[in-house]
Backbone as CSV, one residue per row, in Angstrom:
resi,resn,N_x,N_y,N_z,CA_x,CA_y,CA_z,C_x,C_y,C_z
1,UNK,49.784,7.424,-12.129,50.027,7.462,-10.701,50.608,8.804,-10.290
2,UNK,49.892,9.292,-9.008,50.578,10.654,-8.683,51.723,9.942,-8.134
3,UNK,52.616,11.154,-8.156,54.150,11.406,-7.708,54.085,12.245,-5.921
4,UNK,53.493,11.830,-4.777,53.656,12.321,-4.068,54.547,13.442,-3.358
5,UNK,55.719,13.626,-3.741,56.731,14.350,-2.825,57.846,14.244,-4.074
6,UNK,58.933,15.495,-3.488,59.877,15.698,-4.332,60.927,14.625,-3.817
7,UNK,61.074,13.933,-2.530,61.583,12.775,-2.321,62.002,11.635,-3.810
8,UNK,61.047,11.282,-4.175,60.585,10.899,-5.545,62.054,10.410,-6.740
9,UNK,62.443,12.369,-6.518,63.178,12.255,-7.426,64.890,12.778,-7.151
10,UNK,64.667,13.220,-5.841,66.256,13.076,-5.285,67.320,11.658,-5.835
11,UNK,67.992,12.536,-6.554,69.445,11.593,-6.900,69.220,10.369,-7.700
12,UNK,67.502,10.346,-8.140,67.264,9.251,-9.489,67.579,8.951,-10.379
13,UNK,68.385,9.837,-10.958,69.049,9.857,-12.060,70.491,10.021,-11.928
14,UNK,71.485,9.535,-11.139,72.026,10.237,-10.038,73.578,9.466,-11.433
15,UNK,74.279,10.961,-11.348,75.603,10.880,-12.384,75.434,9.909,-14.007
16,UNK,74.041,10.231,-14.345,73.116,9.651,-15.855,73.529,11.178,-16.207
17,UNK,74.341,11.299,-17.825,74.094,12.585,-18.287,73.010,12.336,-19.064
18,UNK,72.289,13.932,-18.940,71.575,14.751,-19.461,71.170,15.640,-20.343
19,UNK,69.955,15.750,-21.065,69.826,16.784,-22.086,68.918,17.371,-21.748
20,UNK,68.597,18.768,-21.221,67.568,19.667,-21.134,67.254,20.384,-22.372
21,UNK,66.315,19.918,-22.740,66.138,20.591,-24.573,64.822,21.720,-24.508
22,UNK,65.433,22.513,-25.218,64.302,23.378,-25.442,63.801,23.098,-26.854
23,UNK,63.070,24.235,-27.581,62.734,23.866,-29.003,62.750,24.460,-30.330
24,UNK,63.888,25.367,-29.847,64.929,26.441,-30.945,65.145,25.908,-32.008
25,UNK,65.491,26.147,-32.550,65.899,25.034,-34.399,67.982,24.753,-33.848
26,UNK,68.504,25.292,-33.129,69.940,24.832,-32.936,69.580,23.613,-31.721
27,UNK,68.405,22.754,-31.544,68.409,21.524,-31.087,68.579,20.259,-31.806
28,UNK,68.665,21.067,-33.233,69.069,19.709,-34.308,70.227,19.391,-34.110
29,UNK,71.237,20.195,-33.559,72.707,19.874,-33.243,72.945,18.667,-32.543
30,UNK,72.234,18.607,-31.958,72.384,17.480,-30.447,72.852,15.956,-31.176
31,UNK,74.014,15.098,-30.985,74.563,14.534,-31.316,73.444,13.205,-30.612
32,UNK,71.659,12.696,-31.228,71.069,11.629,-30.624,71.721,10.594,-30.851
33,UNK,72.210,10.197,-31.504,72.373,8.981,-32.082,73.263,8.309,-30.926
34,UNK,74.301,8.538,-30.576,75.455,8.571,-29.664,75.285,8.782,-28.476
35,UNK,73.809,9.402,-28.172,73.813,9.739,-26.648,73.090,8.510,-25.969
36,UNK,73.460,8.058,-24.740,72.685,7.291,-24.090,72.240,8.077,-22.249
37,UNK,71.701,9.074,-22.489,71.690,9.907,-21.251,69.821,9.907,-21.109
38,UNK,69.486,10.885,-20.341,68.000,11.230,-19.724,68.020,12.130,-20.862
39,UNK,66.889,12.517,-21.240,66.321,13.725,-21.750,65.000,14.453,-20.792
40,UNK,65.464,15.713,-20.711,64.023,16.380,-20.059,63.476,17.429,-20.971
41,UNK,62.323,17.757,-21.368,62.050,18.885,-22.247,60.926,19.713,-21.674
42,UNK,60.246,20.637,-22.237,59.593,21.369,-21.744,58.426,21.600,-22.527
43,UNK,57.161,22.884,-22.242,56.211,23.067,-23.291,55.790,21.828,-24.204
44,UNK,55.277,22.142,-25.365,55.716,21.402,-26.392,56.395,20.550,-26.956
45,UNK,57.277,20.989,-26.561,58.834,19.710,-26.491,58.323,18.372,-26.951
46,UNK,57.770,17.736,-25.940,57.496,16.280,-26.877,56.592,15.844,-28.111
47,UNK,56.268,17.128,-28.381,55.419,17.027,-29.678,56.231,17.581,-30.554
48,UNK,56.879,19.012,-29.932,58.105,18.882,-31.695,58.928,18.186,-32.141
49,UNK,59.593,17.051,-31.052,60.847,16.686,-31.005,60.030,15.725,-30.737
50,UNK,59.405,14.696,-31.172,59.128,13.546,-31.057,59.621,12.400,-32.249
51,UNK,60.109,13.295,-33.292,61.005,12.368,-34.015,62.767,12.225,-33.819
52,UNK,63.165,13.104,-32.585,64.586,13.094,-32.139,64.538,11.785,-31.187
53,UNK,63.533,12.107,-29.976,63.457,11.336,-28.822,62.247,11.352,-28.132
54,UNK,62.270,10.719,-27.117,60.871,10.797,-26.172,61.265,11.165,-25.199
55,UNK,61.251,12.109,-24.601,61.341,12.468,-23.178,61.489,11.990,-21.671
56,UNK,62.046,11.504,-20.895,62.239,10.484,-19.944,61.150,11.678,-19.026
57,UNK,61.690,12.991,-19.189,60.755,13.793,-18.179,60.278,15.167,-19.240
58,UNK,58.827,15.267,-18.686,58.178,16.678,-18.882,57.657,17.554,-18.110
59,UNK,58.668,18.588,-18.190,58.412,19.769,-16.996,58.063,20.891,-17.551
60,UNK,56.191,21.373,-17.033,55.820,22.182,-17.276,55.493,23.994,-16.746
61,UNK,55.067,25.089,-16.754,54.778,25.811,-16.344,53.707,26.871,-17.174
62,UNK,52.896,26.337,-17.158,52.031,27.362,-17.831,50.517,26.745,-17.792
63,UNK,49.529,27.773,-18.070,48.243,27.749,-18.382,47.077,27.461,-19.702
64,UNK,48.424,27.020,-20.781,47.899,26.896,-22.004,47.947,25.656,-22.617
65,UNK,49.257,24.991,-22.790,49.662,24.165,-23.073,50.861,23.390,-22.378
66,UNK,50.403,21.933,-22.041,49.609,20.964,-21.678,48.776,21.608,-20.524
67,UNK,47.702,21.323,-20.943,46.628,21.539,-19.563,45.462,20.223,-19.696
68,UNK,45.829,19.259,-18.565,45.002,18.214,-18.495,43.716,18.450,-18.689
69,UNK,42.902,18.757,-18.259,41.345,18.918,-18.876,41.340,19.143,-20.068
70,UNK,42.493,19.643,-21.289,42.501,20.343,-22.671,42.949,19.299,-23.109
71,UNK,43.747,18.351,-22.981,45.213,17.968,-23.797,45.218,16.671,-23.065
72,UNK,44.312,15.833,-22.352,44.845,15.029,-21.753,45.075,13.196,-22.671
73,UNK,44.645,13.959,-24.100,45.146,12.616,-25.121,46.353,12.626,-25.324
74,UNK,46.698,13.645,-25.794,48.126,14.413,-25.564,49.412,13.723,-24.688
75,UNK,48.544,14.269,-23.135,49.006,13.886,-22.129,49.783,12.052,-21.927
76,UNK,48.523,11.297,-22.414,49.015,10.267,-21.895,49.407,9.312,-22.995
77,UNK,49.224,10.102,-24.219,50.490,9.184,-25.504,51.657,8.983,-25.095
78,UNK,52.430,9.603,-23.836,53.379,9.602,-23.575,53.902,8.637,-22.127
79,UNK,53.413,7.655,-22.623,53.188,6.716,-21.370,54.852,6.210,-20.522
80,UNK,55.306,6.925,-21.351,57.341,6.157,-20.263,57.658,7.471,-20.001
81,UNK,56.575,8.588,-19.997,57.653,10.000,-19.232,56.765,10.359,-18.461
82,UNK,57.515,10.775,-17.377,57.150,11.365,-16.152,56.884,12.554,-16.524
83,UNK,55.427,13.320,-16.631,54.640,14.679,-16.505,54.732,15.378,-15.418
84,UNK,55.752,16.482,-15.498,55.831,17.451,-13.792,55.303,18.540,-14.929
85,UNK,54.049,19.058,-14.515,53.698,20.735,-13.482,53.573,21.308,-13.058
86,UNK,53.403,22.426,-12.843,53.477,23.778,-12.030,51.814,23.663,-11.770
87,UNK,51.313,23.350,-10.998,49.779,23.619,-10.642,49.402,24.935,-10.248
88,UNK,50.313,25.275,-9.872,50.260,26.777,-9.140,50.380,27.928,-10.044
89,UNK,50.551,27.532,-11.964,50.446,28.142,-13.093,49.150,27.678,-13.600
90,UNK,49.226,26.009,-14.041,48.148,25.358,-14.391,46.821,25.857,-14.007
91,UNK,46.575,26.001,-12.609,45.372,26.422,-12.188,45.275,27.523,-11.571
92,UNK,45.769,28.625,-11.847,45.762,29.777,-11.325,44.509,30.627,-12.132
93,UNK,43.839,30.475,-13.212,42.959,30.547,-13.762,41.505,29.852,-13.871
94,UNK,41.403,28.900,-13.376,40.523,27.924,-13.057,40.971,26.795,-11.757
95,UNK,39.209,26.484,-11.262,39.817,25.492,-9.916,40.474,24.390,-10.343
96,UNK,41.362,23.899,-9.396,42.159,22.317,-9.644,40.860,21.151,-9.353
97,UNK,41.082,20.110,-10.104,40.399,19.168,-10.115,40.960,18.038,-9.830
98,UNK,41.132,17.541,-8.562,42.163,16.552,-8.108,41.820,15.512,-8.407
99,UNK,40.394,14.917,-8.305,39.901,13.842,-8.749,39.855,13.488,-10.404
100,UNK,39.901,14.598,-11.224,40.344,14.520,-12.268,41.479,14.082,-12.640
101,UNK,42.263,14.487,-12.272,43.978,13.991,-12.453,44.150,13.135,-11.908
102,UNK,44.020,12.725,-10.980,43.871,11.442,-10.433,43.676,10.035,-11.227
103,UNK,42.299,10.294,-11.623,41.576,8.990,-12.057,41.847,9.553,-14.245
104,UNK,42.151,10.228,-14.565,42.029,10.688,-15.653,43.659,9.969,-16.565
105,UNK,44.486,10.995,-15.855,46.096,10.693,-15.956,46.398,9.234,-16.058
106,UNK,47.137,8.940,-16.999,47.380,7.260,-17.419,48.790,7.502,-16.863
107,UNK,49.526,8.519,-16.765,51.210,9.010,-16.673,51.461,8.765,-15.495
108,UNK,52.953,8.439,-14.639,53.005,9.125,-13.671,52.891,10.429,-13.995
109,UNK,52.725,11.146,-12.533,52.565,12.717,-12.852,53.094,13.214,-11.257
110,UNK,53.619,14.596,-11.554,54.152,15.183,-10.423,53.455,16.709,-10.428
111,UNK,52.819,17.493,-9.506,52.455,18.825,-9.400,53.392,19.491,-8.628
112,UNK,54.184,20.483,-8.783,54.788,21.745,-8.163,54.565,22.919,-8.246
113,UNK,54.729,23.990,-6.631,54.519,25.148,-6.776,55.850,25.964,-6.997
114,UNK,55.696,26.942,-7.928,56.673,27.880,-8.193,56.530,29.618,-7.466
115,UNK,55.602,29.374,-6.698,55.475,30.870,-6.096,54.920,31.478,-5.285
116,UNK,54.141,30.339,-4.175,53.685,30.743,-2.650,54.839,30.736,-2.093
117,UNK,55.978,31.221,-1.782,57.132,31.043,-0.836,56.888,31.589,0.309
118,UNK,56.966,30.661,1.269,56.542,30.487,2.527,55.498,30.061,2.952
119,UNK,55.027,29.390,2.112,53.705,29.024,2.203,52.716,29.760,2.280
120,UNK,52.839,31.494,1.801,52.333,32.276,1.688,51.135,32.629,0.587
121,UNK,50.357,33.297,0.179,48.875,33.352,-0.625,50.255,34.777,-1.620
122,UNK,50.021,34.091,-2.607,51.018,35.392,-3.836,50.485,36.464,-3.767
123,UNK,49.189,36.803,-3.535,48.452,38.319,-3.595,47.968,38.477,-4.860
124,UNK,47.853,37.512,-5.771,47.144,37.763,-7.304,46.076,37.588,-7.498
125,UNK,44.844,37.060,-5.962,43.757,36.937,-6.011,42.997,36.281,-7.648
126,UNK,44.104,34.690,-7.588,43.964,33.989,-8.599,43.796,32.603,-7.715
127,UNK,43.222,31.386,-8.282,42.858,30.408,-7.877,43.847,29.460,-7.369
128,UNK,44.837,29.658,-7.906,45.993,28.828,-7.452,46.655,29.353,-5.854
129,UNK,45.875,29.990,-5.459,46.273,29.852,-4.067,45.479,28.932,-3.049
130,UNK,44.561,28.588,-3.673,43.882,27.698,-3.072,44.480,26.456,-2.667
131,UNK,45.767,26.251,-3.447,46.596,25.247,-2.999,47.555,24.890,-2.332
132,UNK,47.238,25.857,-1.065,48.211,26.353,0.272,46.907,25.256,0.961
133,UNK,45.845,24.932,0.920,44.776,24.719,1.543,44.625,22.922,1.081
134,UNK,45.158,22.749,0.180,45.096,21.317,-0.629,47.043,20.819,0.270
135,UNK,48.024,21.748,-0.230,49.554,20.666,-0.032,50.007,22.132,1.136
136,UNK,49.063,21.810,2.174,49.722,23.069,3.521,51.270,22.992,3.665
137,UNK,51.591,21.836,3.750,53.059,21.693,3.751,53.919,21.489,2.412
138,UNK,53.600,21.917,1.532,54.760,22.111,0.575,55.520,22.901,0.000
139,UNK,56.793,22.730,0.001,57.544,23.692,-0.608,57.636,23.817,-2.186
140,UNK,57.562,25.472,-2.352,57.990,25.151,-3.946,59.141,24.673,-4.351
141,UNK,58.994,24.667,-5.384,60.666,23.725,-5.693,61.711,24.682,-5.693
142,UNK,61.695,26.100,-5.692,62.829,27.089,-5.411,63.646,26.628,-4.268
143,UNK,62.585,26.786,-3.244,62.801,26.006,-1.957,63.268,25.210,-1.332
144,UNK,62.442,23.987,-2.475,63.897,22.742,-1.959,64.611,22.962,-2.706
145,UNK,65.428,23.448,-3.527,66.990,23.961,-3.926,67.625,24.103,-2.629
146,UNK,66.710,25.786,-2.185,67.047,26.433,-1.249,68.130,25.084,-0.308
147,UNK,66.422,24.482,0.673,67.196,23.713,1.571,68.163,22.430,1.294
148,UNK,68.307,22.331,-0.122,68.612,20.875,0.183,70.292,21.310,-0.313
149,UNK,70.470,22.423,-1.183,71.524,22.562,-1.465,72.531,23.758,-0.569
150,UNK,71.584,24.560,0.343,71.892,25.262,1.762,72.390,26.816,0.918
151,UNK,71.838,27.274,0.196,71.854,28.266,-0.072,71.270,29.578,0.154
152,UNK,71.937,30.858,0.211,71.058,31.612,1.110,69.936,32.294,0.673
153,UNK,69.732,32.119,-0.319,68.227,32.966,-1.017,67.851,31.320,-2.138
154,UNK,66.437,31.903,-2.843,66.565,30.721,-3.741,66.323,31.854,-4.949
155,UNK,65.486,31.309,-6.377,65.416,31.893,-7.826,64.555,32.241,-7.786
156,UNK,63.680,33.070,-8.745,62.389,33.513,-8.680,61.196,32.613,-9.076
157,UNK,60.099,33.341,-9.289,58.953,32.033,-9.897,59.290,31.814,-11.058
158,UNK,60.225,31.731,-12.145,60.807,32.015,-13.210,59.787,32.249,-14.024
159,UNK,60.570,33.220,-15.303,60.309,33.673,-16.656,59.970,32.544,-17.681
160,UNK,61.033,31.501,-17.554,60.903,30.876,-18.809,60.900,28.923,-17.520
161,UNK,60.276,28.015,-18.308,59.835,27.061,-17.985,61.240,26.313,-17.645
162,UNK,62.067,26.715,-18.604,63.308,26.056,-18.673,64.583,26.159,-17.380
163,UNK,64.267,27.459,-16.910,64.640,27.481,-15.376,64.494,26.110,-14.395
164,UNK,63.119,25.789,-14.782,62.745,24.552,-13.808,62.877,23.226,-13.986
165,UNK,63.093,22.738,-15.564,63.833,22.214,-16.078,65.057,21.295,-15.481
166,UNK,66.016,22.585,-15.524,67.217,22.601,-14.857,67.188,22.385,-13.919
167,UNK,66.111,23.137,-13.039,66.453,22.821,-11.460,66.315,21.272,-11.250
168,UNK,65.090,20.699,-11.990,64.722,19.206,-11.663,66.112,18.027,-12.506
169,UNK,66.524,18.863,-13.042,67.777,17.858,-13.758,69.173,17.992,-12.437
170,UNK,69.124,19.048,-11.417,69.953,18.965,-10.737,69.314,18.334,-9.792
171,UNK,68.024,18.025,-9.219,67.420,17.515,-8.401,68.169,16.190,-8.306
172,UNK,67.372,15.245,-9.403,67.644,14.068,-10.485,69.164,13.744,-10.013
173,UNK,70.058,14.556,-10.188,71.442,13.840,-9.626,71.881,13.608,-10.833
174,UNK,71.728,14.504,-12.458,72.083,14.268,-13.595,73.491,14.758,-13.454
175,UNK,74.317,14.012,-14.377,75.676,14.729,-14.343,76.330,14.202,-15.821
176,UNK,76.705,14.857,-16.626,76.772,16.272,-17.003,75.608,16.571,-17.857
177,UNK,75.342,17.670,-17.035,73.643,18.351,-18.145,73.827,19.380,-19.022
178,UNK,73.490,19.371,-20.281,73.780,19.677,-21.159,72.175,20.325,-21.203
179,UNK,72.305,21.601,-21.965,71.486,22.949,-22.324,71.791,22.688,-23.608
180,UNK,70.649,22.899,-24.286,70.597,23.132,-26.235,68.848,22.817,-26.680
181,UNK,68.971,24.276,-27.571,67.520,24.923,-27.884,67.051,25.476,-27.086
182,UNK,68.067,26.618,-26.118,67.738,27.092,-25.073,68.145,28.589,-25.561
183,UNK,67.729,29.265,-26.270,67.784,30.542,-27.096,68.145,31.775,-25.752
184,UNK,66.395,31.928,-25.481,66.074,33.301,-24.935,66.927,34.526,-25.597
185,UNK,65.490,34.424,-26.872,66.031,35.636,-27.897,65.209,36.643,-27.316
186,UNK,66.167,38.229,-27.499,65.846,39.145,-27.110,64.419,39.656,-28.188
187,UNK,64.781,39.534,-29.300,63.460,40.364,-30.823,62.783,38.884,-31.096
188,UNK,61.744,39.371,-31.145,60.089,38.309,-31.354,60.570,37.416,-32.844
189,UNK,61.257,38.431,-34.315,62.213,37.190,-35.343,63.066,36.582,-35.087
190,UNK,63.280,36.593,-33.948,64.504,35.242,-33.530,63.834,34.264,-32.225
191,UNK,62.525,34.745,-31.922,61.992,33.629,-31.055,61.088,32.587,-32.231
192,UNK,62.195,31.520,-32.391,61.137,30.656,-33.514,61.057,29.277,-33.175
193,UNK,61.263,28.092,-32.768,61.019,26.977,-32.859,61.714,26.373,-34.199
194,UNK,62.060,24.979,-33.718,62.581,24.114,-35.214,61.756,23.909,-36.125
195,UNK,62.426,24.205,-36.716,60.860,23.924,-38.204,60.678,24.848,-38.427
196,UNK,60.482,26.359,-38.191,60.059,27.255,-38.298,60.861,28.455,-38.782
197,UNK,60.317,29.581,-39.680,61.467,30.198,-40.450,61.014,31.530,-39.771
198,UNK,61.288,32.314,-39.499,61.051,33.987,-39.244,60.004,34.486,-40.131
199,UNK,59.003,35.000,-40.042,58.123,35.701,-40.408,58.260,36.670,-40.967
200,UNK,58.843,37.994,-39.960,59.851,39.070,-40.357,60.512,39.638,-39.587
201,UNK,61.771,40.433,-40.205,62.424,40.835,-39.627,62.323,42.328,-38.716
202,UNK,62.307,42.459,-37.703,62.146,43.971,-37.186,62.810,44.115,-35.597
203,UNK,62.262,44.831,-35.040,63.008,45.313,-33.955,62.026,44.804,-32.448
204,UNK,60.594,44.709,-32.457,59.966,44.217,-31.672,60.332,43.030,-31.430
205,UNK,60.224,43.136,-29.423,61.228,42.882,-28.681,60.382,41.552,-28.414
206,UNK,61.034,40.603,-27.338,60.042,39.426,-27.374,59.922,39.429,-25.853
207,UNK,59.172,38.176,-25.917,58.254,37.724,-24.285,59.527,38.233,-23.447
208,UNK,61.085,37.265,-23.647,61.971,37.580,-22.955,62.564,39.081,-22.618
209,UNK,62.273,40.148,-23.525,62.914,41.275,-23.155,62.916,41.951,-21.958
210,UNK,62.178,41.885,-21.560,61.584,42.820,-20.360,62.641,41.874,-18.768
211,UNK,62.589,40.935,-19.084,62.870,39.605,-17.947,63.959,39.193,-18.528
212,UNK,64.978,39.838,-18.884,65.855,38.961,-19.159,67.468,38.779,-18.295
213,UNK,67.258,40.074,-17.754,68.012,39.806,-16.433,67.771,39.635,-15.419
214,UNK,66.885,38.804,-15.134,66.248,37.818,-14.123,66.434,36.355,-14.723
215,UNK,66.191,36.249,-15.875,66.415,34.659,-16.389,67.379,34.421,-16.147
216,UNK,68.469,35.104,-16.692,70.111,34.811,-16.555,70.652,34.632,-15.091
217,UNK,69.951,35.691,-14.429,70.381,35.468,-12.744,69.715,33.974,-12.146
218,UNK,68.382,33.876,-12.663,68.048,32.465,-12.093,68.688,31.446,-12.991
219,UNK,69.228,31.530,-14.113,70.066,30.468,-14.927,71.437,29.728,-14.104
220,UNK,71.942,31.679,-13.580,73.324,31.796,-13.149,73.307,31.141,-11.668
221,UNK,72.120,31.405,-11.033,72.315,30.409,-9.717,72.436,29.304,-9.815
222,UNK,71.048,28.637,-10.320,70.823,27.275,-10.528,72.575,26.528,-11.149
223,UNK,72.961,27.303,-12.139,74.536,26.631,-12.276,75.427,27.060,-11.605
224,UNK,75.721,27.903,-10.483,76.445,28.091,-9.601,76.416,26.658,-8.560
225,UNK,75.043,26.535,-8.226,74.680,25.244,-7.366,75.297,24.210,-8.053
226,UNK,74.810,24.261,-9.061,75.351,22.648,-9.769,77.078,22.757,-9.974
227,UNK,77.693,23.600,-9.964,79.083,23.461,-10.017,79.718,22.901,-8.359
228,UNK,78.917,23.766,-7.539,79.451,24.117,-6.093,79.209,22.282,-5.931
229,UNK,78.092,21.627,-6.637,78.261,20.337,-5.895,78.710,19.262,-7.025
230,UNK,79.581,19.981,-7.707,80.820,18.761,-8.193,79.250,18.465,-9.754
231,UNK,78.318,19.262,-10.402,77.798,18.821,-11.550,78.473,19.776,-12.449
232,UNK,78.701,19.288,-13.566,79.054,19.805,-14.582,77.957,20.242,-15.746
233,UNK,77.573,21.312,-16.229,76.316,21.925,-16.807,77.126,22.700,-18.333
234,UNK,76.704,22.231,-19.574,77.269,22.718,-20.436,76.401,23.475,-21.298
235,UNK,76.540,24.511,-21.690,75.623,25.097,-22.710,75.921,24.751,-24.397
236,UNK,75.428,24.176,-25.356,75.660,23.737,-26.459,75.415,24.694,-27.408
237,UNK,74.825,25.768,-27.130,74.695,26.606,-28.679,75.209,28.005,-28.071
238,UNK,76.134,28.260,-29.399,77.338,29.552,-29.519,75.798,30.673,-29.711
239,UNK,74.559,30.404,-29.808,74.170,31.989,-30.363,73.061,31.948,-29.452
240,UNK,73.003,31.093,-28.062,71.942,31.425,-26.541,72.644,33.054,-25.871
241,UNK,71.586,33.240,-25.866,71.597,35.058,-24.265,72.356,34.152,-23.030
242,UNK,72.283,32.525,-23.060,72.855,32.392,-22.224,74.522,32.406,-21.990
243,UNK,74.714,32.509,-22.871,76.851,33.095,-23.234,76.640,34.103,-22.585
244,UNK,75.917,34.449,-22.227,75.916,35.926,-21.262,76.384,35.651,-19.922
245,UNK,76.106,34.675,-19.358,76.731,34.117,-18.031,78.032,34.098,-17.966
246,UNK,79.141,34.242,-17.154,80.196,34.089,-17.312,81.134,32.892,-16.898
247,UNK,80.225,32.168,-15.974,80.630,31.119,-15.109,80.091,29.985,-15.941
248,UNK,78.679,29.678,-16.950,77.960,28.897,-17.985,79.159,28.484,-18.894
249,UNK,79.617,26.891,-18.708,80.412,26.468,-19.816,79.843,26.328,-21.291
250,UNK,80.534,26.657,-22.225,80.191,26.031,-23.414,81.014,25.021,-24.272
251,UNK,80.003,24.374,-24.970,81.237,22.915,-25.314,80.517,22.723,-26.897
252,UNK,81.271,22.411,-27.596,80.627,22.194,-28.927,79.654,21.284,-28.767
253,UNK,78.539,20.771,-29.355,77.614,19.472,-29.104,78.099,18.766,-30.263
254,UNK,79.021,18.611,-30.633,80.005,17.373,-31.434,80.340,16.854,-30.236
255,UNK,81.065,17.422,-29.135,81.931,16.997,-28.012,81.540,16.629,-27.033
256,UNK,80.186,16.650,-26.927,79.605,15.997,-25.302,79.528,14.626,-25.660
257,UNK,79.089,13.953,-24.681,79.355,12.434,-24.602,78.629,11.760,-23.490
258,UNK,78.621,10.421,-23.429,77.535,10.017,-22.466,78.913,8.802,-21.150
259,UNK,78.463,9.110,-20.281,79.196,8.491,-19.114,77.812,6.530,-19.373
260,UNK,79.440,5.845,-19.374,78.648,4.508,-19.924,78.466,3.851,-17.889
């Protein structure tokens, strides 16, 4: 079933803590056993970490992986989590197929844009603008941050998936959300996944280098918001770029805990 509107998911999860997981190897930390909170993950996520947990939500952004026409067995093994993407990534390379997703998708499913703001055409003379013409009235989800939390600018189309993540865990009304396997390593041997050992060691820089003070600034808003409205957001691993924030709590992940 589509997910019509971000209505949907205002305050659904509303003071349920949270785990926004990425898929770093310091996500083995995460104390499952003990937690009784939401989990949201990203990419891959429910295929690496499908022996930790199942995902209550999957929030995507990209053109590779999950992409319904590619992956849609994939897709709907996962029949108790809610599938959010970025369509406006998804199909920016090829046309959207609404009737496909539609009748195809066994999931609920949610589509969001991350980068017509203003309902504007991005200028990348890519296909995903075509979907100013399909949802005339929708905001990207920067947007509704923007309005719903009254702030005076919003974040960018973000770098990393996990930006959006977050934003939808503050949407959700999660409280306290907890960050872990959320790296954003600067050198390509320290961008690895669990399970996975370094290849080699050298100095070439990774996807994140170039963008990495933009991630942190859209990290640093998104948890500015969530403090300003009484959420508490903890970062769990001592060796994330995100200790770079100064306002980003960190808490051992022995010590988080679930509100019964």
């Amino acid at each position: 079933m589509q997910i019509k509107s971000y209505d949907w998911f205002i305050n659904r999860e509303n003071n349920k803590p949270c785990l926004v997981a990425g898929t770093a190897p310091t996500i083995v930390n995460f104390p499952y056993r003990r937690f009784k909170g939401i989990y949201i993950t990203c990419g891959d996520g429910p295929v690496r970490l499908k022996d930790l947990f199942q995902p209550h939500y999957w929030v995507n952004a990209n053109n590779i992986f999950p992409v319904p026409e590619l992956h849609l067995d994939i897709i709907n093994s996962f029949l108790e989590t809610i599938f959010i993407f970025a369509d406006s990534v998804t199909y920016s390379r090829q046309h959207i197929n609404l009737s496909f997703l539609e009748n195809e998708l066994k999931v609920n499913w949610f589509a969001y844009d991350q980068r017509h703001f203003n309902h504007r055409p991005c200028g990348t003379n890519l296909f995903c603008c075509e979907l100013l013409d399909i949802y005339p009235d929708r905001d990207t989800l920067q947007e509704l941050i923007q309005k719903r939390y009254k702030t005076v600018n919003h974040y960018s189309s973000g770098d990393t998936v996990a930006i959006h993540a977050l934003a939808f865990a503050i949407i959700l009304g999660c409280n306290p959300i907890y960050l872990q396997g959320i790296e954003i390593p600067l050198y390509q041997h320290e961008y690895i996944h669990r399970g996975e050992s370094p290849t080699c060691i050298s100095d070439r820089k990774s996807v994140f280098y170039k963008c990495i003070s933009r991630i942190l600034a859209d990290f640093k808003y998104l948890i500015d918001v969530a403090y300003e409205n009484d959420i508490e957001v903890y970062n769990l691993s001592h060796t994330s770029t995100l200790n770079q924030i100064d306002s980003l709590k960190y808490m051992d992940p022995l010590k988080c805990y679930s509100r019964k």
